[in-house]
N, C-alpha and C positions, 0 to 999 in steps of 0.2 A: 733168272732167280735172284733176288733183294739179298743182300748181305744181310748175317746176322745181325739182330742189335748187343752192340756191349754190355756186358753188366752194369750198372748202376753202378757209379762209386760209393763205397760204404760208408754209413752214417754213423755216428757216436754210438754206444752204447744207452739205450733207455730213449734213444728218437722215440716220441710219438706218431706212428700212423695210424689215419683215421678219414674219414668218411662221413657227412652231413646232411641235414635236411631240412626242412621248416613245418611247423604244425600246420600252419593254412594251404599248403602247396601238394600234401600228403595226408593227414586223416581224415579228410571229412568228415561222416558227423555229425555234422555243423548243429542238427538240434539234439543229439543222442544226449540222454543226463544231464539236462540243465543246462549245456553251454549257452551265453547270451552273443549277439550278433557281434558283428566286428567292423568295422570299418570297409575289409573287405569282401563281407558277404553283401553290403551295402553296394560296394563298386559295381563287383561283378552282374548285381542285377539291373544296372544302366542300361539301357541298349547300347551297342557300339564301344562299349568301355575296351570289351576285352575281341582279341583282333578275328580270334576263331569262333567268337558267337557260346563259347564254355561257359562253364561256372567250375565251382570247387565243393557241389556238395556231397561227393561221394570219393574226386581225386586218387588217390592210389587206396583208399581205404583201410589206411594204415590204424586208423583206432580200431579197427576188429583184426586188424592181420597183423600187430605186431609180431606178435609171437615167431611166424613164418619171416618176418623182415628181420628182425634180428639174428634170428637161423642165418640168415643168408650171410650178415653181417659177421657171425662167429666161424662160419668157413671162410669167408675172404682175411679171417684172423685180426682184422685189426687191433686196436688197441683201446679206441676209443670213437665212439659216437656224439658228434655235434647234432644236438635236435634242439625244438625251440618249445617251448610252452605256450599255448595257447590262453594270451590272459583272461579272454571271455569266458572258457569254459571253467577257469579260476573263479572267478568274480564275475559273473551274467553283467554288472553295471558298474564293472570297474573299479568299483569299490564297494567294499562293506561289506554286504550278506556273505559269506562263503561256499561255495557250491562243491562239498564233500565228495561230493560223485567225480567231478570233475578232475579234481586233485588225485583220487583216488586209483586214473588212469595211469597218470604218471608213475604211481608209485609202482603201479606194476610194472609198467616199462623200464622203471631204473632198478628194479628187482632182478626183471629177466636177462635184462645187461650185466649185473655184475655175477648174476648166475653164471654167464657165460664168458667172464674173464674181460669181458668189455670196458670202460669209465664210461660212466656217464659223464657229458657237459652240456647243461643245458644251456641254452640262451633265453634271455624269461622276455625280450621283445624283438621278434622279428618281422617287424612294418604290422600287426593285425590289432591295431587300436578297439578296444569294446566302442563298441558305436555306441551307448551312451555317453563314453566321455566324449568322444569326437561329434556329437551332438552339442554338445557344451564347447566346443572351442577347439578339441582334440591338442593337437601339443602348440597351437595358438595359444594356449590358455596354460598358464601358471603351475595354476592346479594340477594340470595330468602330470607331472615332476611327482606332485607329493604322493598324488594317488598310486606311481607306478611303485613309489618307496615304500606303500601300506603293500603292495602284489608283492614285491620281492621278499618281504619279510613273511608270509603267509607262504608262499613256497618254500623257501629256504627253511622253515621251520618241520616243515613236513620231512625234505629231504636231502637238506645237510649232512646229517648222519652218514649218508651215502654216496653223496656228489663229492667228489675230489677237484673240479675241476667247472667254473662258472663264468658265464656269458652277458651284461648285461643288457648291451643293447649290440641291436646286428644295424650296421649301413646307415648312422644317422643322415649322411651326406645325401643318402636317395632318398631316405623319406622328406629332406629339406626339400631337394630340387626336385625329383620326380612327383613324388605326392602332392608338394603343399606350393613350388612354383613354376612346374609346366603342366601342371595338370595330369600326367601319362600312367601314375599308381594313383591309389586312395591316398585321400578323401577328392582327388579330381581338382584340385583347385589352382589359377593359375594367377599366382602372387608375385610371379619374377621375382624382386629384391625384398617385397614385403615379405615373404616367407620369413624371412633372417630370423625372425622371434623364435620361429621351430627349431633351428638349430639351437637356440642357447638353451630351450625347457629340456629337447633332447638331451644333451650337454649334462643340464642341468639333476636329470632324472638320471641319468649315467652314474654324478659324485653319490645324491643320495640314494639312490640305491645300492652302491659298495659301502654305504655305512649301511642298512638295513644287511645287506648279507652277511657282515662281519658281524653284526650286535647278534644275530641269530644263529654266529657258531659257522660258518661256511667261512670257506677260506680259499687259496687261489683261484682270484679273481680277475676278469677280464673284460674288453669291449673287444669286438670285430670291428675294422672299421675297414671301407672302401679307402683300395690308396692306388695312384697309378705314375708313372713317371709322365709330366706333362713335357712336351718338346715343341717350340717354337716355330712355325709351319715357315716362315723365313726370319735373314738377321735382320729385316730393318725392325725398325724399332717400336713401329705401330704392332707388328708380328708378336714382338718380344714382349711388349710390353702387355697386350692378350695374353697369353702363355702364364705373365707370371701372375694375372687377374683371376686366371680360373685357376692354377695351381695353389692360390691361394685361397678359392672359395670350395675347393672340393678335395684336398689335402689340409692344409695348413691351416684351414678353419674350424676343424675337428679332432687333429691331434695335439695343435699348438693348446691350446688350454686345459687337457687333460695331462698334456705333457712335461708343461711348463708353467701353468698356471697364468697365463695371459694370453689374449686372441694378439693375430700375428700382425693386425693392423688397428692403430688409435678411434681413427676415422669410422674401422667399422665397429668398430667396441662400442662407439656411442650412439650407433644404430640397436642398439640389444637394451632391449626390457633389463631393466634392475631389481636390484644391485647388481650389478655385474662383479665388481672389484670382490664382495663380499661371496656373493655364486662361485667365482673360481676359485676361493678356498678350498669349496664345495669339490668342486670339475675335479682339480686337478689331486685329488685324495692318492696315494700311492698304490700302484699295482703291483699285483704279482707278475702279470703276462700283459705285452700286448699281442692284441690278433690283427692279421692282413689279409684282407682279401683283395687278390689280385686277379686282374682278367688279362687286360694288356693297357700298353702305355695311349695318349690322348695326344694328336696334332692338334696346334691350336694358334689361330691366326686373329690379326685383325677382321672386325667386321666383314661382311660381303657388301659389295653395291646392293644399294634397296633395291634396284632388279632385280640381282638375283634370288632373291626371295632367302631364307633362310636356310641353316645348315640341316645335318642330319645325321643318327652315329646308331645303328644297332637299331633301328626301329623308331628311334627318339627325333621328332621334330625339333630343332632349336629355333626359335623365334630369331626372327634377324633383326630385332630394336636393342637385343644384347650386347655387349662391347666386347666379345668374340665368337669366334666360330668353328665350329668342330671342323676337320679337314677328313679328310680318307689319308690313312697312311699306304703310300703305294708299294709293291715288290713284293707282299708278302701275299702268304694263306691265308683264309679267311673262313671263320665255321661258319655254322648255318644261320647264326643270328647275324652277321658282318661284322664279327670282332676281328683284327687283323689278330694273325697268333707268333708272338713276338715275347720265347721262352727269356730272352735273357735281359725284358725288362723288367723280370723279378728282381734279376741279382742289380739289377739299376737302382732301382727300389730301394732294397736293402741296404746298398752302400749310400745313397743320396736320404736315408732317414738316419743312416749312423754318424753320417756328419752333420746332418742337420740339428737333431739333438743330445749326442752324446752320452754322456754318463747317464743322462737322466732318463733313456732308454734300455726300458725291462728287457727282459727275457723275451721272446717273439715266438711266436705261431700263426702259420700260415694257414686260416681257420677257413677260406676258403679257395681252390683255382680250378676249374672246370671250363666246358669245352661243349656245344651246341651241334651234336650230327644226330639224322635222323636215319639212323641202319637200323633196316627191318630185317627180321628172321629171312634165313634164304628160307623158300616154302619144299625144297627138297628135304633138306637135312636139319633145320629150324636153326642152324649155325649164325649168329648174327659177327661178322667181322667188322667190325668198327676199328681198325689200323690209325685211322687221323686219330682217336682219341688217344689211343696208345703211343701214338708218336707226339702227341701237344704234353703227355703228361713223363713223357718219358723226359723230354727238352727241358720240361718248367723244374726238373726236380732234379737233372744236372746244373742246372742255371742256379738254384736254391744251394746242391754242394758246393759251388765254383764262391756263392756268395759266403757262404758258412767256412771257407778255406782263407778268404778275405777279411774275417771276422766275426762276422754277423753271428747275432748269439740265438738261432732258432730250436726251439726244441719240440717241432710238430709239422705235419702238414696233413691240413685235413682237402680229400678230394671235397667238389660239389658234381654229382650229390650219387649218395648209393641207388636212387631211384632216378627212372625218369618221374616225372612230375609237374601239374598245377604251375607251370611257368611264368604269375601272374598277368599282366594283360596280353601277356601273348598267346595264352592260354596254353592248350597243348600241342603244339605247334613246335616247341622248342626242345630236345630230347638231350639232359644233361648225364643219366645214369649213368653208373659202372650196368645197373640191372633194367633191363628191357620191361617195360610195364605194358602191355595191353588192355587200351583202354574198355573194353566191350567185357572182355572175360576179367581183367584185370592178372590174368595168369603174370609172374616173375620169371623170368627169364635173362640168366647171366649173361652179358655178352662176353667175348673177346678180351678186350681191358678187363674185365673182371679177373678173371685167369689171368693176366698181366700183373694187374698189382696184389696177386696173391702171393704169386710166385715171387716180388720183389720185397713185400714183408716177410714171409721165409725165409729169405736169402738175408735179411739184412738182421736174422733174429738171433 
């Protein structure tokens, strides 16, 4: 018989806990009331895009079952729900027309939440581009910046009054590399370094959108962005000097100008569509919060021999004409997507982002950290025990007080995700929930961790 687990060390008074999701991975929908297509209802009709042969047009069918989902969410007591808005079903063509129906879901959702003692925080782009704009260029193109700045203010106007707590953009870092330069998310396209322009419109639609949501009365504002502790696979110097190429193209390329107001290298600033100098006025507008999403930390080496053909991290091909290469980190756990599970490179995180930029570092929330096992209902007792979950999140969230004891100034952590779910090209293949979804019936089903981190917001209330 396993020793008990310790309690949690207790957290400040007013910690946010909280629980998250995405519009495309969870309501389907997809034509219910005028929503127009997306970039990824686009993807997933490719042959071969997505790895289980799925789509998302039914997904956890959470645009008719919210009501039942937020139930679920108001006895796991949280505090607050991360969800994303759906900009197609806003705007059918990304901009202009308004599609009242549309909007009008949300409002009920963010009704039902605060009915129920919940915050709303939306995130108003979580990778699902209205496929008209990304027919036009999607965030190649200048324009989706302004277009995403007329979406935020069209929301925000609806539901300000009621949002405490706002999201602008989720993981520009993956919609640069995954989407737009290896291909592996929507729009599919494989631009390796040409991408770079995606990051600055991203960027760029980030600044003006925190002015569209302030001019429209919203207030504590935020980005999510992807952050990992990158570690040099050895010390020579070809190694090292890898290590610090990617930590600079998938960390420091995304918070350095929101943060600071300049990209972190000369060289690459004058790879980026302009104005640039002018744009990070824009970028780097002051926040209320920054958000982190963590998974685990990145080995990362010199190139391989053109033999050995290229790397590989979680499902993701890296092309080996790149000037590094993802490694396997060896000794540890591994969930079911092959992410190694390595709790205390949050608190790495945290200390190597507080030195890195100092005073000029908000407030922080850890808006997402999640965990890929697929435990199914025992068929006796329908008990699903999922123990690895509970024990990756029990690690991540002593690793996060160890950090917050060191300094770090967090005031949140949100699990991913209250559902399993629409795991984009992986389809459903990938099972991230606190809640068991069945995809046939679609019945909810708590597992184990559920009852875990209920009983640790209790405890910590």
């Amino acid at each position: 018989m396993s020793a008990p687990v310790p309690p949690v060390p207790e957290f400040p008074p007013g910690f946010t806990w909280g629980v998250s999701a995405s519009a495309f991975q969870i309501e389907g929908s997809l034509t219910a009331d005028g929503r127009g297509p997306s970039s990824w209802d686009a993807f997933t009709g490719e042959p071969g895009r997505i790895k289980d042969g799925s789509h998302a047009d039914v997904a956890t069918d959470h645009y008719r079952r919210y009501r039942e989902d937020v139930a679920l969410m108001a006895e796991l007591g949280v505090g607050a729900y991360r969800f994303s808005v759906s900009w197609s079903r806003v705007l059918p063509d990304g901009h202009g027309r308004v599609n009242e129906r549309g909007l009008d879901f949300y409002d009920r959702l963010v009704d039902e939440l605060c009915a129920r003692g919940i915050a709303p925080a939306p995130t108003l782009f979580h990778w699902d581009t209205p496929l008209a704009l990304e027919e036009r260029g999607g965030w190649l193109n200048r324009d989706t910046a302004e277009r995403f700045a007329e979406y935020a203010s069209v929301v925000a106007r609806r539901l300000a009054d009621r949002v405490p707590m706002w999201i602008t953009i989720n993981e520009p870092a993956e919609v640069t590399l995954l989407g737009y330069g290896l291909g592996e998310h929507a729009p599919g396209k494989r631009l390796t370094f040409d991408a770079l322009p995606v990051a600055h419109h991203l960027l760029l639609a980030h600044g003006l959108g925190v002015q569209a949501l302030r001019a429209a009365g919203a207030g504590r504002i935020g980005i999510a962005a992807s952050h990992s502790p990158v570690w040099a696979a050895g010390e020579n110097t070809a190694d090292r000097e890898a290590a610090e190429l990617y930590d600079t193209l998938t960390n420091r390329l995304f918070a350095d100008p929101v943060l600071t107001g300049a990209y972190p290298d000369e060289g690459l600033a004058s790879l980026l569509p302009g104005p640039v100098a002018e744009d990070l006025k824009t970028i780097s507008a002051p926040l209320d919060w920054y958000g982190i999403n963590y998974y685990n930390p990145m080995l990362v080496g010199a190139p391989q021999p053109a033999a050995a053909g290229g790397s590989a991290f979680g499902g993701i091909e890296i092309p080996s004409d790149l000037p590094f290469a993802i490694r396997q980190i060896a000794g540890r756990d591994l969930t079911d997507f092959g992410w190694p599970v390595v709790p205390d490179g949050l608190r790495e995180l945290l200390a190597t982002l507080r030195e890195r930029y100092g005073d000029r570092l908000p407030p922080l929330y850890i808006t997402e950290n999640g965990c890929s096992y697929a435990d199914e209902p025992d068929p006796a007792t329908g008990r699903i025990a999922d123990a690895r979950r509970i024990a990756y999140h029990d690690g991540h969230i002593r690793a996060l007080h160890e950090a917050m004891a060191e300094g770090a100034d967090v005031r949140g952590y949100f699990i991913w995700s209250i559902l399993d779910n629409f795991e984009w090209a992986e389809g459903y293949r990938q099972r991230f929930g606190l809640v068991h979804v069945d995809y046939e019936t679609l019945a909810r089903t708590p597992k184990e961790s559920y009852a875990w981190y209920r009983d640790l917001i209790k405890s910590s209330s």
